[in-house]
N, CA, C and O atoms as a CHARMM CRD file, in Angstrom:
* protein
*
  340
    1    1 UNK  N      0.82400  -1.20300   0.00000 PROA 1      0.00000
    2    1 UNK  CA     0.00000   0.00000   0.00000 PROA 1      0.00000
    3    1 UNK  C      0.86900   1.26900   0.00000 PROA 1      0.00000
    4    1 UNK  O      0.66700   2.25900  -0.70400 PROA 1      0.00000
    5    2 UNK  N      1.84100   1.10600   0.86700 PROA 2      0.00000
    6    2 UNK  CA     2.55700   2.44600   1.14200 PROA 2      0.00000
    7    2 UNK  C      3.48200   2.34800  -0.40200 PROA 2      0.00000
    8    2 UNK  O      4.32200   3.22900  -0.58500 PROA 2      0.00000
    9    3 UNK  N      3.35600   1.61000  -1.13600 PROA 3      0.00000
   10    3 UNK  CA     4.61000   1.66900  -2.31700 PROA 3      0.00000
   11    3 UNK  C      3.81000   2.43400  -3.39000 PROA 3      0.00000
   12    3 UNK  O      4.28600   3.16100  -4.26300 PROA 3      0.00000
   13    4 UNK  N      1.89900   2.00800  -3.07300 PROA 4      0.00000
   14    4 UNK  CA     1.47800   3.36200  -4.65600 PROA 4      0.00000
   15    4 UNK  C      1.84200   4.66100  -4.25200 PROA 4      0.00000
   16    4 UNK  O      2.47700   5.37200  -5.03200 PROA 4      0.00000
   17    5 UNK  N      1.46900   5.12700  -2.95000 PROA 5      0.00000
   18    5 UNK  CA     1.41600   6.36400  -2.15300 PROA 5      0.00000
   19    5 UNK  C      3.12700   6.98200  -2.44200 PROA 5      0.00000
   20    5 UNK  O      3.34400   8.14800  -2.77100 PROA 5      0.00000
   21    6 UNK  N      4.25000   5.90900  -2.23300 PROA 6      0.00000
   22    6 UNK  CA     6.17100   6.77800  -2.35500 PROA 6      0.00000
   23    6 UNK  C      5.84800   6.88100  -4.07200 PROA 6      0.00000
   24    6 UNK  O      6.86700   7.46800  -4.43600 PROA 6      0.00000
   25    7 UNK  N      5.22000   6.70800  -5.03400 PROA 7      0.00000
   26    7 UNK  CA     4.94300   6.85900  -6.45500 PROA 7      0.00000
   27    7 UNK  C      3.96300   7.84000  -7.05000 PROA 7      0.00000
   28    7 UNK  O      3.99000   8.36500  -8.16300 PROA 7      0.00000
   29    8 UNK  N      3.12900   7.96700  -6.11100 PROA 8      0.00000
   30    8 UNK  CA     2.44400   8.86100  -6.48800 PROA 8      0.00000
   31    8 UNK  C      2.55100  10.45200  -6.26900 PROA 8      0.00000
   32    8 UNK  O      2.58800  10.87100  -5.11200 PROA 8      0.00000
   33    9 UNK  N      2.61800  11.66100  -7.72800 PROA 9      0.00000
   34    9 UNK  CA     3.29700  12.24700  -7.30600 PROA 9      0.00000
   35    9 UNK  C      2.99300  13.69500  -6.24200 PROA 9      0.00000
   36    9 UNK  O      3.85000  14.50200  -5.88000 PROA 9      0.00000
   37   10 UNK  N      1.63800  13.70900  -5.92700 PROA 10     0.00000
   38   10 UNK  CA     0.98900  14.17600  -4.83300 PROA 10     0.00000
   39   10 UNK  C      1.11900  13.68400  -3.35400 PROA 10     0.00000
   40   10 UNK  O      0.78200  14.24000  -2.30900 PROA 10     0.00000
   41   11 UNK  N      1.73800  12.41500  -3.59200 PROA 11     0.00000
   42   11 UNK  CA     1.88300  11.58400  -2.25700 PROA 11     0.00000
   43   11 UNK  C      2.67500  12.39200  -1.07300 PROA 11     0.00000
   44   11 UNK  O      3.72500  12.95800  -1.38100 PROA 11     0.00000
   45   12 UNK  N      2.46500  12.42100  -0.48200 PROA 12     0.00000
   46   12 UNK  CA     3.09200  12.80200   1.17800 PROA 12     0.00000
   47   12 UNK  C      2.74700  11.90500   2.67400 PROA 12     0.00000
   48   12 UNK  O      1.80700  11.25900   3.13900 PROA 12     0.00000
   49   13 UNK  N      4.12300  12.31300   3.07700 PROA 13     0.00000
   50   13 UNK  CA     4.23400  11.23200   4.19600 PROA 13     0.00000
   51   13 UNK  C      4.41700  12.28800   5.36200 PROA 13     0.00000
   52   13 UNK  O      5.31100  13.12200   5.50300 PROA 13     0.00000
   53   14 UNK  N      2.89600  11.91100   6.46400 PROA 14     0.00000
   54   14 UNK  CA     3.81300  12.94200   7.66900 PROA 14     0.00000
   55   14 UNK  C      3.40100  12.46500   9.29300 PROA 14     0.00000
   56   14 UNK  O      2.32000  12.24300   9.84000 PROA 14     0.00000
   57   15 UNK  N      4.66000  12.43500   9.70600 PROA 15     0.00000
   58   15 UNK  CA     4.89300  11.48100  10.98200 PROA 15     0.00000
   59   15 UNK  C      5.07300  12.82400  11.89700 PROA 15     0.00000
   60   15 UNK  O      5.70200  13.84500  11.61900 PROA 15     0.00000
   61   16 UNK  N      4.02900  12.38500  13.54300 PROA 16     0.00000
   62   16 UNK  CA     4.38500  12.71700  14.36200 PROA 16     0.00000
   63   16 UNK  C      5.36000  12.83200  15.42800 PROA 16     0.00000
   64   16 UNK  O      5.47400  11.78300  16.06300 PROA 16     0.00000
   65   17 UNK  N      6.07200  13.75200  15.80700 PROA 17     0.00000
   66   17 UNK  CA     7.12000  13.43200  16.73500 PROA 17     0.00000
   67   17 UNK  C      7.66200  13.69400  17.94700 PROA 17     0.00000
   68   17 UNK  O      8.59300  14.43400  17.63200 PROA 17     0.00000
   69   18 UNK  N      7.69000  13.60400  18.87100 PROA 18     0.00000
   70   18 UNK  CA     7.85500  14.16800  20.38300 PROA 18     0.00000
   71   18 UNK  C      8.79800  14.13500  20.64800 PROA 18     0.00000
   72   18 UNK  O      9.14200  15.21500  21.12800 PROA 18     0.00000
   73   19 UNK  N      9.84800  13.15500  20.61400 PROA 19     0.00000
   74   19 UNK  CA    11.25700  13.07600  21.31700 PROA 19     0.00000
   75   19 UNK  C     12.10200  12.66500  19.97700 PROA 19     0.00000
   76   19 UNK  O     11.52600  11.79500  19.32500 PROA 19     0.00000
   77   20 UNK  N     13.40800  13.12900  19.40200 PROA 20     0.00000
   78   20 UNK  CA    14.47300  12.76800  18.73500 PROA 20     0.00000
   79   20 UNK  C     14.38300  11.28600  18.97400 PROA 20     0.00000
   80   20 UNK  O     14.85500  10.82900  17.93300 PROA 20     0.00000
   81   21 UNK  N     14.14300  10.55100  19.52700 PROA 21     0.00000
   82   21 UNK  CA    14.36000   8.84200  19.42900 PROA 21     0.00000
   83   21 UNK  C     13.22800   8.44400  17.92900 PROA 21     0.00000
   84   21 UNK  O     13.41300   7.62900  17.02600 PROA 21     0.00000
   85   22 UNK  N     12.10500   9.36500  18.16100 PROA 22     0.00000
   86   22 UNK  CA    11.23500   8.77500  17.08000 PROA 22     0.00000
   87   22 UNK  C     11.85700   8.67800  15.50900 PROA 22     0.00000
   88   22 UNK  O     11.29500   7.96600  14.67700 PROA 22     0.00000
   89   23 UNK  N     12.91300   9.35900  15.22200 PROA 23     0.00000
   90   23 UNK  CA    13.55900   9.55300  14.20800 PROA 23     0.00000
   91   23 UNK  C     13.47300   8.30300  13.51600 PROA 23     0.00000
   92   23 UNK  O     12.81200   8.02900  12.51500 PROA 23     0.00000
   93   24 UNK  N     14.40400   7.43000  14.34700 PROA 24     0.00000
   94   24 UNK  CA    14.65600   5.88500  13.77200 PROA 24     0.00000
   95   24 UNK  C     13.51900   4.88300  13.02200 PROA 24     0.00000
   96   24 UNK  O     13.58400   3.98100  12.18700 PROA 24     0.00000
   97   25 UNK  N     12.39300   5.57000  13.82000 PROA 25     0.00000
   98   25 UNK  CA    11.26900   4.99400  12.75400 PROA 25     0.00000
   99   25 UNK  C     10.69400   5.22300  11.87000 PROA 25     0.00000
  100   25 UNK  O      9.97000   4.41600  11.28700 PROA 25     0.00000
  101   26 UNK  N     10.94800   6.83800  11.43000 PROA 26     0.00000
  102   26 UNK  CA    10.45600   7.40600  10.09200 PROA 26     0.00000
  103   26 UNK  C     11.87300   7.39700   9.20500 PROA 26     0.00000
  104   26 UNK  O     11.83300   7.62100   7.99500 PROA 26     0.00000
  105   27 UNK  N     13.43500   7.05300  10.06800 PROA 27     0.00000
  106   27 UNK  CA    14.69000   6.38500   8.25200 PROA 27     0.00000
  107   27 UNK  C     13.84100   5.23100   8.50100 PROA 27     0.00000
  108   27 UNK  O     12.96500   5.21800   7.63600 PROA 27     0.00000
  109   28 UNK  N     13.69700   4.07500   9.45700 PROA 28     0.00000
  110   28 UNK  CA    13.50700   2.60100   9.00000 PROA 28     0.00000
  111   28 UNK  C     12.27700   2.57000   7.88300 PROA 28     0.00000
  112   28 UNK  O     12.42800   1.82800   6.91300 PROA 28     0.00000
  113   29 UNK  N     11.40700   3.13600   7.96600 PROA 29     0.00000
  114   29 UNK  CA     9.98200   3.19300   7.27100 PROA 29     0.00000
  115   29 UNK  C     10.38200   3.89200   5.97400 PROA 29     0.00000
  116   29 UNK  O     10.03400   3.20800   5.01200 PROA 29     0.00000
  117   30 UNK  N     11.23900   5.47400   5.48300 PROA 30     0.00000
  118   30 UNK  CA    11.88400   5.92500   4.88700 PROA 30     0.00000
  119   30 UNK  C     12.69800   4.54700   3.71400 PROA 30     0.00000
  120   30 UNK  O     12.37400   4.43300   2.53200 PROA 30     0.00000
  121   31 UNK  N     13.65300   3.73600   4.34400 PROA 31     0.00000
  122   31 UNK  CA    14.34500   2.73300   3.93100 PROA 31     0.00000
  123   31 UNK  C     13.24400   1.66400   3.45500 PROA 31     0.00000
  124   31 UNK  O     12.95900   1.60600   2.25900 PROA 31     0.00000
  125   32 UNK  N     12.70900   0.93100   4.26700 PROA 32     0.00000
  126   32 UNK  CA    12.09800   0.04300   3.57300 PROA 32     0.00000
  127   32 UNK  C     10.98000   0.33100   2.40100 PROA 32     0.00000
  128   32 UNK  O     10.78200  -0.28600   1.35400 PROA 32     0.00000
  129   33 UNK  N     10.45200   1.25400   2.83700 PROA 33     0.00000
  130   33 UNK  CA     9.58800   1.87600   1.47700 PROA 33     0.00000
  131   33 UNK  C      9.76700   2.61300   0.56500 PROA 33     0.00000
  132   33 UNK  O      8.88700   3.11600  -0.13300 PROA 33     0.00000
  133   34 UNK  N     11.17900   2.79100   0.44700 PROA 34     0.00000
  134   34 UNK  CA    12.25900   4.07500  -0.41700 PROA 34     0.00000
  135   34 UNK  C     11.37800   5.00700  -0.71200 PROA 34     0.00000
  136   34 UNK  O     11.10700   5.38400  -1.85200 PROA 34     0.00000
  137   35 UNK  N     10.85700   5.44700   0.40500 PROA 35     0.00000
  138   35 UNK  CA    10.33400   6.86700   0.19000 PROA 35     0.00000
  139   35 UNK  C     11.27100   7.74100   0.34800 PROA 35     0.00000
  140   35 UNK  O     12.09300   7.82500   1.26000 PROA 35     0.00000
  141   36 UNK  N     11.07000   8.64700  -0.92400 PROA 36     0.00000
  142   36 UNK  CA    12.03600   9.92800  -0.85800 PROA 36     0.00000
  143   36 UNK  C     12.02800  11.18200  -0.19500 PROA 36     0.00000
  144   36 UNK  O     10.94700  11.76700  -0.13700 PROA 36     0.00000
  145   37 UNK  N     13.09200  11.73900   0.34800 PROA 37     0.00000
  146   37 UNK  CA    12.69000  12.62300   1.73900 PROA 37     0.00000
  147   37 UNK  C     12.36700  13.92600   1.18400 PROA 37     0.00000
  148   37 UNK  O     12.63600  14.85300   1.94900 PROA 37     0.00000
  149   38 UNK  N     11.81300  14.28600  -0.04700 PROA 38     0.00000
  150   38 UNK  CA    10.81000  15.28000  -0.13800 PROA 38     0.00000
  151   38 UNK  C      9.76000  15.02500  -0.37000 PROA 38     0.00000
  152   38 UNK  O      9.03000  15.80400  -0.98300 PROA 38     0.00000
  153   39 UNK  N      9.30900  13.65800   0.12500 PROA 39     0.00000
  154   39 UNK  CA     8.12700  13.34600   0.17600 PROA 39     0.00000
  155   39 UNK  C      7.48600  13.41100   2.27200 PROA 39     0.00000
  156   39 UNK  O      6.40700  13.38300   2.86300 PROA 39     0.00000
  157   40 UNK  N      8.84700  13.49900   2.61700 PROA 40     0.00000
  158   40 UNK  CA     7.91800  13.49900   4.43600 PROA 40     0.00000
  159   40 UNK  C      8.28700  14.14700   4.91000 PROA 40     0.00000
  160   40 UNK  O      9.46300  14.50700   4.85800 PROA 40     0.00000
  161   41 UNK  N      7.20300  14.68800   5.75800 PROA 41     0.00000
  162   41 UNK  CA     6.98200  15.81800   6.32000 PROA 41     0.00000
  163   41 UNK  C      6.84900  15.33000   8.17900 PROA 41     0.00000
  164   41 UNK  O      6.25000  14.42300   8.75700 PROA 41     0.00000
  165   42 UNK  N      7.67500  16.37700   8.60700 PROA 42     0.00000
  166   42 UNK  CA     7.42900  15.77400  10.47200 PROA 42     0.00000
  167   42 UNK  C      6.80200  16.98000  10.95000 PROA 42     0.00000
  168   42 UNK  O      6.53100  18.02600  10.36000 PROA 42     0.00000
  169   43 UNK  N      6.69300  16.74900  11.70700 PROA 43     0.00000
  170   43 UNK  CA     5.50500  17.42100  12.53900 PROA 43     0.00000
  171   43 UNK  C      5.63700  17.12200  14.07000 PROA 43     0.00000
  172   43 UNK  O      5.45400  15.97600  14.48000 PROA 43     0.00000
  173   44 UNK  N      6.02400  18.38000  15.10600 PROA 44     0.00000
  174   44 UNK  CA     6.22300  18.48200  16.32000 PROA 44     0.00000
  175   44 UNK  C      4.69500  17.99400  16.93300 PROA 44     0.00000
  176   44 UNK  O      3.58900  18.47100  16.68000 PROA 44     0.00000
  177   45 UNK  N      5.02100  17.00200  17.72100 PROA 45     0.00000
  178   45 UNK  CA     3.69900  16.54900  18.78200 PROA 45     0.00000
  179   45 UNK  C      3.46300  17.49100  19.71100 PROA 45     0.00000
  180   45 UNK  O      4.52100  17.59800  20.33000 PROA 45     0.00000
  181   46 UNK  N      2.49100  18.40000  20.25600 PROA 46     0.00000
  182   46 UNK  CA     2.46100  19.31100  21.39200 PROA 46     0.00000
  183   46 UNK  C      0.53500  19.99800  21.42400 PROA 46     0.00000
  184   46 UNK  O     -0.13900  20.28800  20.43600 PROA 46     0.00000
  185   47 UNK  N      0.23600  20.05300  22.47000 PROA 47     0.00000
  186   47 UNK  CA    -0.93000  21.02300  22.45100 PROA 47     0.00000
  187   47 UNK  C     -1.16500  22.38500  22.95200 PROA 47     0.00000
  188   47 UNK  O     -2.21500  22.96700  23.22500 PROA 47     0.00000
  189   48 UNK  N      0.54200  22.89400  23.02700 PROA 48     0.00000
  190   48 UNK  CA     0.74500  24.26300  23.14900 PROA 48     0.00000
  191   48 UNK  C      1.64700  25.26500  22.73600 PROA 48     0.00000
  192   48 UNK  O      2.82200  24.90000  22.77600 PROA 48     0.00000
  193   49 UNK  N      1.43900  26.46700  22.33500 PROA 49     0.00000
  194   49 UNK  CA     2.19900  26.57400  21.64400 PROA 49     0.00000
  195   49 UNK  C      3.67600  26.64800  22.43500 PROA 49     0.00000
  196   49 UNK  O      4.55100  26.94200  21.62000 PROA 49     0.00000
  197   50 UNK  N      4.15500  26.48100  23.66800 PROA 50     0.00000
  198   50 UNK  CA     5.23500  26.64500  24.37800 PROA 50     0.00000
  199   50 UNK  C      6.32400  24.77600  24.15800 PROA 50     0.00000
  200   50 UNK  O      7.52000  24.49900  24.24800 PROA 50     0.00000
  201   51 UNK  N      5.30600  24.11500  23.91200 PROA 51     0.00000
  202   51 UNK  CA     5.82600  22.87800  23.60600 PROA 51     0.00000
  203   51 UNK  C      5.99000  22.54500  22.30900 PROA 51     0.00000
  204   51 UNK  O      6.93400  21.79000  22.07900 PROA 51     0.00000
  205   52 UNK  N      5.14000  23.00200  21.13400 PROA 52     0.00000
  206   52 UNK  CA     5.70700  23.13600  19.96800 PROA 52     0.00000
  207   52 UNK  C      6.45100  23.95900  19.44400 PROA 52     0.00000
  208   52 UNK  O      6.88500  23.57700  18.35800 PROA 52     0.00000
  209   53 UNK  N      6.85000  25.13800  19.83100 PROA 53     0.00000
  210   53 UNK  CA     7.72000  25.72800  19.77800 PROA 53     0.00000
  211   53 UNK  C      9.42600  24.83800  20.18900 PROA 53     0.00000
  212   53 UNK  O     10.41400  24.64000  19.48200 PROA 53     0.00000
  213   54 UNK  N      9.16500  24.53600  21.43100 PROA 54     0.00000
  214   54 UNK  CA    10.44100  23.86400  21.79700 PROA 54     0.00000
  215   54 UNK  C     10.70600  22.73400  21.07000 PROA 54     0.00000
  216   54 UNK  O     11.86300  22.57600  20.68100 PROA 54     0.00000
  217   55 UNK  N      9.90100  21.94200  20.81600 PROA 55     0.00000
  218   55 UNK  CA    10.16700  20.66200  19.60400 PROA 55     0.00000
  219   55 UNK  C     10.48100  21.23900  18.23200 PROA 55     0.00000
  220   55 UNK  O     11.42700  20.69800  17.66000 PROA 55     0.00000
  221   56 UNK  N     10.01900  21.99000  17.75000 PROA 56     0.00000
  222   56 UNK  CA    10.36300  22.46600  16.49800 PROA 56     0.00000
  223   56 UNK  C     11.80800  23.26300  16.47200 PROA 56     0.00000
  224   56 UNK  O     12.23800  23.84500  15.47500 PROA 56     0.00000
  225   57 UNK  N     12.41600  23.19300  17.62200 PROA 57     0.00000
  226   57 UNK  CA    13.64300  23.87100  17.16300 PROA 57     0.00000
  227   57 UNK  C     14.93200  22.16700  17.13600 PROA 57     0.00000
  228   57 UNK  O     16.08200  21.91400  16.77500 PROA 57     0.00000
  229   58 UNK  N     14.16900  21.69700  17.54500 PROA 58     0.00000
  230   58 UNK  CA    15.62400  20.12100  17.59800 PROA 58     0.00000
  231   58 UNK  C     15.21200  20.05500  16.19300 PROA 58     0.00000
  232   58 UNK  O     15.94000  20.25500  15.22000 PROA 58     0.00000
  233   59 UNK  N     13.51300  19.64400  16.18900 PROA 59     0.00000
  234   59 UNK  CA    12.68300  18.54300  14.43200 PROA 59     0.00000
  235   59 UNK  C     13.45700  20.07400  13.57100 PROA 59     0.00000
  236   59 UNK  O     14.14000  19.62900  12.64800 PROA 59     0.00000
  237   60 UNK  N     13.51600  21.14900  13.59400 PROA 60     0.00000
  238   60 UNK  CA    14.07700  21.60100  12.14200 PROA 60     0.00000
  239   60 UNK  C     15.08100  21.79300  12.05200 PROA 60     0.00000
  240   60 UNK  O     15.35400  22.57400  11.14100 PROA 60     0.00000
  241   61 UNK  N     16.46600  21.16000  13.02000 PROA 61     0.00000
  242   61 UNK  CA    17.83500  20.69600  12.59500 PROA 61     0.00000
  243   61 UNK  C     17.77500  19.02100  11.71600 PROA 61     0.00000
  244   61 UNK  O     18.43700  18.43100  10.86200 PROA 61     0.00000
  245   62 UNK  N     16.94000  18.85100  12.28700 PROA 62     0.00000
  246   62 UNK  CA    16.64200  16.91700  11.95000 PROA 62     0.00000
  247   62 UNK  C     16.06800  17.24900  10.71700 PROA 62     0.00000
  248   62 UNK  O     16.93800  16.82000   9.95900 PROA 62     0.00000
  249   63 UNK  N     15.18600  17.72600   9.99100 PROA 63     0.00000
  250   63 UNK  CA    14.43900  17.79500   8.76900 PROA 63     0.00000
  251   63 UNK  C     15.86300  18.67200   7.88400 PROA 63     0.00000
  252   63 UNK  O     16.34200  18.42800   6.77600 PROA 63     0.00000
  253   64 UNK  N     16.12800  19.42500   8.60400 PROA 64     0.00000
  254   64 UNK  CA    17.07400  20.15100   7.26100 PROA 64     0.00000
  255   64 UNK  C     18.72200  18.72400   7.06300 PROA 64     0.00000
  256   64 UNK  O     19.63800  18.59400   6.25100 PROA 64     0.00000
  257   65 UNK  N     18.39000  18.16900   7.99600 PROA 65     0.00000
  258   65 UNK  CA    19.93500  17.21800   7.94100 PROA 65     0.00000
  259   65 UNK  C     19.49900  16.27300   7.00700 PROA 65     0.00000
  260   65 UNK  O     20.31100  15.83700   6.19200 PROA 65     0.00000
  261   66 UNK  N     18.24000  15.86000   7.00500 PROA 66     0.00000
  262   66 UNK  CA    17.51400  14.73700   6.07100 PROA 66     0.00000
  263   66 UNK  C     16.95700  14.75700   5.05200 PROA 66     0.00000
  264   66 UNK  O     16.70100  13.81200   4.30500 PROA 66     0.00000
  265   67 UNK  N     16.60300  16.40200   4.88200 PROA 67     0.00000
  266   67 UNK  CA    16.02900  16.44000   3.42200 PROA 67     0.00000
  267   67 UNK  C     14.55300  16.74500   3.66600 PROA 67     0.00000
  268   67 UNK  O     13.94400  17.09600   2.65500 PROA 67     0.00000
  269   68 UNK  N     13.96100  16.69200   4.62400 PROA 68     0.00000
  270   68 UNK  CA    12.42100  16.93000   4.98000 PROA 68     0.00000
  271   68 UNK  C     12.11800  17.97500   5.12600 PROA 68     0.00000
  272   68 UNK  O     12.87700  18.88800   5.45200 PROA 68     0.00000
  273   69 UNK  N     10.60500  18.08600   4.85400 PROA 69     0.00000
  274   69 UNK  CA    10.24800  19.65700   5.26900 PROA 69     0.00000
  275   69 UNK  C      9.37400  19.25500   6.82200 PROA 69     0.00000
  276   69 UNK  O      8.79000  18.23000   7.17400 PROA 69     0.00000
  277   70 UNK  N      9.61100  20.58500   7.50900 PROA 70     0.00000
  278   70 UNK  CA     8.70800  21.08900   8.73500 PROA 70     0.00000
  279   70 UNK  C      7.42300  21.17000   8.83100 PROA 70     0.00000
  280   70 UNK  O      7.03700  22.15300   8.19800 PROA 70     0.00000
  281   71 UNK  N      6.64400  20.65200   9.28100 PROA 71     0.00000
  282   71 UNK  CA     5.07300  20.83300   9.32500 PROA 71     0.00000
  283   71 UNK  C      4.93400  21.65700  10.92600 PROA 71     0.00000
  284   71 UNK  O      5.61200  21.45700  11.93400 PROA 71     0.00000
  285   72 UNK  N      3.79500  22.63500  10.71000 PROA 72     0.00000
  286   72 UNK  CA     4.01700  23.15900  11.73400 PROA 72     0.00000
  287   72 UNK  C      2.14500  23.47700  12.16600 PROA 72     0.00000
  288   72 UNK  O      1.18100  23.65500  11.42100 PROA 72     0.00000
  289   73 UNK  N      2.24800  23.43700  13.58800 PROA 73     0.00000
  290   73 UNK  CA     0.59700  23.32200  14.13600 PROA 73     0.00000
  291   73 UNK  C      0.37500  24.39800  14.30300 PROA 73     0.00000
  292   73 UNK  O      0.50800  24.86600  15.43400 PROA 73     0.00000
  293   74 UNK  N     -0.17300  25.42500  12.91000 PROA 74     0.00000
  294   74 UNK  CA    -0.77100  26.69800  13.24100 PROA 74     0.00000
  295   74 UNK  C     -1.88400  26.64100  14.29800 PROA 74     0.00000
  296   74 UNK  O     -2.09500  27.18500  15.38200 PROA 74     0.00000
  297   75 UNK  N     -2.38500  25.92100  13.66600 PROA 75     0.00000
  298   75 UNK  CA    -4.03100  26.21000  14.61600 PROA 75     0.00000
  299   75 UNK  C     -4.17400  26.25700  15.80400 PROA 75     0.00000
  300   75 UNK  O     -5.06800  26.82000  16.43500 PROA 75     0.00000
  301   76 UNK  N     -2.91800  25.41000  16.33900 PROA 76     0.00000
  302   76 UNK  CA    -2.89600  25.54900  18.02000 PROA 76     0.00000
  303   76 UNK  C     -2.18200  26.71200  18.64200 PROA 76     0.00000
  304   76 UNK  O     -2.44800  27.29300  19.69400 PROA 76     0.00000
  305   77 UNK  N     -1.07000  26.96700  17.64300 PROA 77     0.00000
  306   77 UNK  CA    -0.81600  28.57000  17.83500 PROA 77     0.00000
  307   77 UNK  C     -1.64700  29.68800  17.67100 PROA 77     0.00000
  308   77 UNK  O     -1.45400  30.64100  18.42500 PROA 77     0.00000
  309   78 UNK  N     -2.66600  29.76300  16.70600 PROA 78     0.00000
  310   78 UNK  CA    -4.12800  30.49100  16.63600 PROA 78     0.00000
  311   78 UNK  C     -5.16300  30.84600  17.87100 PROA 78     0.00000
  312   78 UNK  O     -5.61200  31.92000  18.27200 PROA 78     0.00000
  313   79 UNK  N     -5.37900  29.26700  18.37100 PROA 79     0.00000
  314   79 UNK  CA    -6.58900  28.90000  18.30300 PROA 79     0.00000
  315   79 UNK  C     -6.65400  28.04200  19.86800 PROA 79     0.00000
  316   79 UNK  O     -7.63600  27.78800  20.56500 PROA 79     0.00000
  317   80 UNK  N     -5.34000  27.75600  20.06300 PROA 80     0.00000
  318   80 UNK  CA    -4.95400  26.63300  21.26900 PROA 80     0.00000
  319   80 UNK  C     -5.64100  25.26800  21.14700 PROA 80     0.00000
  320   80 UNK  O     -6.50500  25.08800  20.28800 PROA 80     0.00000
  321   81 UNK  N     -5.35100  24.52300  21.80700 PROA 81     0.00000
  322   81 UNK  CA    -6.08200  22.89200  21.54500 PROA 81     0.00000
  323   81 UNK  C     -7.74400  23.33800  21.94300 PROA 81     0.00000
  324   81 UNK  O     -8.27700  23.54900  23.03300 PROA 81     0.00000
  325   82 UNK  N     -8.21100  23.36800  20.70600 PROA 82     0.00000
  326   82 UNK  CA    -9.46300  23.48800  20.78900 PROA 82     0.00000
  327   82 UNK  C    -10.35100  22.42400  19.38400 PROA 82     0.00000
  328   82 UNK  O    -10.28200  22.30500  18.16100 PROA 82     0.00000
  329   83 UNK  N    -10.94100  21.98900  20.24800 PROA 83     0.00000
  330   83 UNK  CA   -11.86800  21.30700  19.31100 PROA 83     0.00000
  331   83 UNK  C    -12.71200  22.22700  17.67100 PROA 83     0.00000
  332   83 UNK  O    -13.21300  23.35100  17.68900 PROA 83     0.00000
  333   84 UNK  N    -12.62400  21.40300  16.59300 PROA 84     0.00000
  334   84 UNK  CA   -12.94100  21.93800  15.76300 PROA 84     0.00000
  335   84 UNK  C    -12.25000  23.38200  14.84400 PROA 84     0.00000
  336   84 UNK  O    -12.68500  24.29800  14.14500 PROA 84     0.00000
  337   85 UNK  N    -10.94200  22.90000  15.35400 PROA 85     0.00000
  338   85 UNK  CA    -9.81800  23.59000  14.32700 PROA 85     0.00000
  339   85 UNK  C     -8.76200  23.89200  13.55500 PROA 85     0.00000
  340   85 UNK  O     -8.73000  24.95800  12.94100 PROA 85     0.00000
């Protein structure tokens, strides 16, 4: 399944992440599905903006070392963890 999605050329891949250890599972998944790293996108885990802020400064040394782009949780910076946004 994941091999039409690394082919298709709209396809995107985007993994959540909280701690630098999660890394190892988006190369292993990266590797076995030779998805190419402008195809995934990471994305800091947090429901504030004081905690996504702090994750997004390690995840966008890690995305620029790998080739990935940054996904970033406007809405909770907007809007805060609120339902329906």
């Amino acid at each position: 399944m994941l091999a039409h999605w690394t082919s298709e050329p709209k396809g995107t891949f985007k993994f959540v992440i909280s701690a630098p250890d999660d890394l190892a599972q988006v190369l292993e998944l990266q590797q076995i599905h030779a998805i190419p790293a402008a195809k995934i996108q990471l994305m800091p885990e947090g429901r504030d903006s004081e905690t996504l802020r702090a994750r997004e400064k390690w995840l966008a040394e890690i995305c620029s070392a790998h080739g990935f782009s940054l996904s970033d949780r406007l809405h909770i910076h907007l809007y805060g963890d609120t339902r329906g946004t």
